[in-house]
N, C-alpha and C positions, 0 to 999 in steps of 0.2 A: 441450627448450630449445635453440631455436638458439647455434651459436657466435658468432654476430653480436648477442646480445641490444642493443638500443639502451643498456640501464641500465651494461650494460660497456664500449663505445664510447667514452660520454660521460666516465664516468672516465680511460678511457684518455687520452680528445681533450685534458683538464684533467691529461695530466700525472701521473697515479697509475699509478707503479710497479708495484703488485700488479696494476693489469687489463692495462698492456702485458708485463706478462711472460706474462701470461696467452694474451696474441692470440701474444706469442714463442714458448711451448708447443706452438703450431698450425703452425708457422714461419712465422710474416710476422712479419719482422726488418724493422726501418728502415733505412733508407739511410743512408750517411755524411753526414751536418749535418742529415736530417732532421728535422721537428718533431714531434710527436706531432700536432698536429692537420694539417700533412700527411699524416704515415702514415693517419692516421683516416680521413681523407677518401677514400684509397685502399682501406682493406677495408668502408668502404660501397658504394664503388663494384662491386667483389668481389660483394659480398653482392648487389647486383643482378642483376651480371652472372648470378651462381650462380642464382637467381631466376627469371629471363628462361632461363637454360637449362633447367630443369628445368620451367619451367612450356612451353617448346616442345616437349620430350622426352615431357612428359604428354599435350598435342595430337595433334603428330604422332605419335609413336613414333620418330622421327630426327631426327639432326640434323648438318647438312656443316660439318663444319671447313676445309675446302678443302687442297687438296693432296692432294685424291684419299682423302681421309680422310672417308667417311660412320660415323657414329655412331646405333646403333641399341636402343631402351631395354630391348629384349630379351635383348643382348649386355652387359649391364654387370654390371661383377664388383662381385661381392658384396662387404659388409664384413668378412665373417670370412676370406676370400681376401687381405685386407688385414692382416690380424694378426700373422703374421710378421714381415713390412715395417716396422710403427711398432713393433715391439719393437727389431730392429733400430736403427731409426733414435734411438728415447728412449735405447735404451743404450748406443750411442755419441756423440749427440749431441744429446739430450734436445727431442727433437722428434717430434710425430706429425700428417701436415700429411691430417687428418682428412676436411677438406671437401672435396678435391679428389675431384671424381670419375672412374672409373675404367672403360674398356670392352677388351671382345676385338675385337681387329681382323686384318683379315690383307688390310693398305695394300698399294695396287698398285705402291708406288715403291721396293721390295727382297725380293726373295725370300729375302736372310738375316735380315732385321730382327726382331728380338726383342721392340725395347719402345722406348719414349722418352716424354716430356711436352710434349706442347705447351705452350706458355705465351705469354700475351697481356698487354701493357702498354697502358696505365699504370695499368689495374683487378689486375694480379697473377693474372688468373685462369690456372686451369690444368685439363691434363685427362691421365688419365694412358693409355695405350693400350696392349695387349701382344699376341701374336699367340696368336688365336685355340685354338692349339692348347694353350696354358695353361687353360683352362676343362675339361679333363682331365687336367693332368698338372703337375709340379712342376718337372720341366725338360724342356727342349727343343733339342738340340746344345749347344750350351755355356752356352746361358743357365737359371741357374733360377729361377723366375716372384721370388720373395721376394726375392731379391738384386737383379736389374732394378727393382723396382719402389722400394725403398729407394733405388738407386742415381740412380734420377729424382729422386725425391723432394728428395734434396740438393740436386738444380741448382734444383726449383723455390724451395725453401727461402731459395736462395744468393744467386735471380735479381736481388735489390735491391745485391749487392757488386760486382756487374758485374767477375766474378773470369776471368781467364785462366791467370796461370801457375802456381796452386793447385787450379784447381778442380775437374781430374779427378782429380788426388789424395785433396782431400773424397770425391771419391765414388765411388772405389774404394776406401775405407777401409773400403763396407759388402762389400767381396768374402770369399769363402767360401776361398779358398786365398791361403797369402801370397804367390803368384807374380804374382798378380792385386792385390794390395793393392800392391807394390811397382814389378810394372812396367806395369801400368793405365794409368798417367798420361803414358808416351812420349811418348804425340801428343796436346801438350796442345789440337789444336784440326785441322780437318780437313785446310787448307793440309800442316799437316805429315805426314799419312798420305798426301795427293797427291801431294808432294815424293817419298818415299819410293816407294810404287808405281811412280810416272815413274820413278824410277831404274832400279827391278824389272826394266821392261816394258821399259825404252830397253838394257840390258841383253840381257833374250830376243830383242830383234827382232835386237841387233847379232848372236849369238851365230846364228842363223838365218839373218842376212847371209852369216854367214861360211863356215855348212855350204853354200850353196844357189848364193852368184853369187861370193864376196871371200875365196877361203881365206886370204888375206895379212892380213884387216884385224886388228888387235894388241886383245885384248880389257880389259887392263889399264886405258886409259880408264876402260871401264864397269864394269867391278868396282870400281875405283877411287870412282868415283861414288857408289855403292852403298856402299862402304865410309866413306865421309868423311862421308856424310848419318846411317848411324845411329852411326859415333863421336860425331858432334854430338850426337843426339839423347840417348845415353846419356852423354854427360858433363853434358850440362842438366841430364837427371832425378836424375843423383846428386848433383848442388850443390840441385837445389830439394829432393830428399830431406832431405839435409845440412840444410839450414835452417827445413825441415819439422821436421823431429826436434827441432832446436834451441829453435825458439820454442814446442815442446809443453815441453820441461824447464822454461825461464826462467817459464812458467805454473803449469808443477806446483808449482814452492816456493811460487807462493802460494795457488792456488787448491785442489792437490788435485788427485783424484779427473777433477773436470769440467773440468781442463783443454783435453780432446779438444775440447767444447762451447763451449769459450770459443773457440781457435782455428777453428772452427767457422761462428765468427760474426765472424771478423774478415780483412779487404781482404786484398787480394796485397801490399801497401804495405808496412802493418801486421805481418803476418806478417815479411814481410823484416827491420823493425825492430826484432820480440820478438828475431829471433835474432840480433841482433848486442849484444843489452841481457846485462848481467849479472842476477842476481835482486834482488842491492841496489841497481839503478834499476831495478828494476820498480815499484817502489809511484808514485815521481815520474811515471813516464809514464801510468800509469793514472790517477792525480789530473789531469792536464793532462789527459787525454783526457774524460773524466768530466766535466770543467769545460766542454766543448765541442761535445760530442755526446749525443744521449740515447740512442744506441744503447748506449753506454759504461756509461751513468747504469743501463741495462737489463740490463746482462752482468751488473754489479756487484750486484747487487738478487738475479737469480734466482742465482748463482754463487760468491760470495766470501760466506762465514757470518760475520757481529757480529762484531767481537773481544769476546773475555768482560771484564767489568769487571774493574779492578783491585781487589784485597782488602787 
């Protein structure tokens, strides 16, 4: 049975709970103020997309993603090479994003490159790629295939919250060592690792300035530079940590267990907000938002259990 059945859709398009939690299980999460039959319209579109791919993949045997990324149906990883990955992903964040499909690659635009997802708007579609040398092996220098692939999987998951200053935190929360879970998320975006390297490099070249033509030039500048860029970076990380933490507790008093899953599914805004809330305004913000969003209306549904009747 496809995950796309029409008779599930349709409920969902009309608004029923049970089938958008259902497509939420897959990860395709709504947007903030979207409607169900927006969303809807977006995983038919998906659905085609996924369609048209796999009915080219059966024609040709390939297929170009562009950017030097050719995709070949002989190289696609299996689904039980996937298993790992959505265990990971349901149990910390009750997701297993099933239809995305998945190949070995070894892309001409990095010789350290591990893995990543492509991902294409405004169909959601997505493709997951890893480097070739995963189709024997479990890890590869520092990567290893089930963590990578979990760790895309979040952004494709996330790609509707249009998330910055949480989102490599999401998803290094699937990392295998806490050194990784904790400082993963430094550079919350590539400007900042460029920032960072410039410094590195503007640094070596002075320092080879100074063996080579300038024994006088003062190198304290550029250490300096180097110095002032990752103090910033780690005084970020450990206030968004801080507030990370924050708004997983203010969750747990009500939700529990799936609190991870609920912040999970919720903005960089949002987040900021759970943690400045106590737990006795949590139920008020949840009602307002509930009232306004059906992604809220959808948290609440798969996530927060009936209160039992009164006796």
């Amino acid at each position: 049975m496809s995950m796309f059945e029409p008779e599930r859709l349709a409920r969902a398009e009309a608004g029923d709970l049970a089938a958008l939690a259902e497509l939420d299980a897959l990860g395709l999460f709504l947007a903030p103020g979207e409607t169900p039959a927006s969303f809807v319209a977006s995983v038919r579109a998906l659905d085609t997309r996924l369609r048209e791919f796999e009915a080219e993949l059966a024609t040709t045997g390939r297929c170009d993603l562009g950017e030097g990324v050719k995709l070949e149906a002989a190289r696609r990883i299996p689904p039980e090479r996937f298993a790992a990955a959505w265990e990971i992903t349901e149990r910390l964040f009750a997701f297993r994003a099933e239809w995305a499909p998945g190949f070995y690659v070894d892309p001409t635009f990095s010789w350290l490159f591990g893995g990543c997802a492509f991902t294409f708007d405004p169909e959601r579609f997505a493709v997951f790629i890893i480097r070739a040398a995963f189709a024997n092996r479990d890890r590869w220098l520092i990567y290893g295939r089930e963590e990578l692939l979990a760790h895309e999987a979040c952004h494709v998951a996330r790609m509707p919250l249009a998330s910055e200053r949480f989102e490599e935190r999401h998803a290094y929360g699937t990392a295998a060592t806490g050194f990784r879970r904790r400082f993963g998320s430094l550079f919350r975006k590539p400007s900042d690792s460029l920032l960072f390297l410039g410094a590195t490099l503007l640094l070596l070249a002075a320092q080879s300035a100074q063996l080579a033509l300038f024994p006088w030039l003062p190198m304290f500048p550029f250490w300096g530079a180097v110095g002032a860029i990752l103090l910033f970076l780690l005084l970020r990380d450990a206030r968004d940590a801080r507030a990370f933490a924050a708004a997983r507790r203010v969750l747990t008093a009500r939700f529990g267990a799936p609190a991870g899953a609920v912040r999970f599914r919720c903005t960089d805004a949002e987040i900021a907000e759970l943690a400045r809330l106590t737990p006795a305004a949590l139920d008020g913000w949840l009602t307002a938002k509930t009232e306004t969003d059906w992604r809220w209306r959808i948290i609440r549904h798969r996530f927060l259990a009936p209160a039992a009747p009164a006796t």
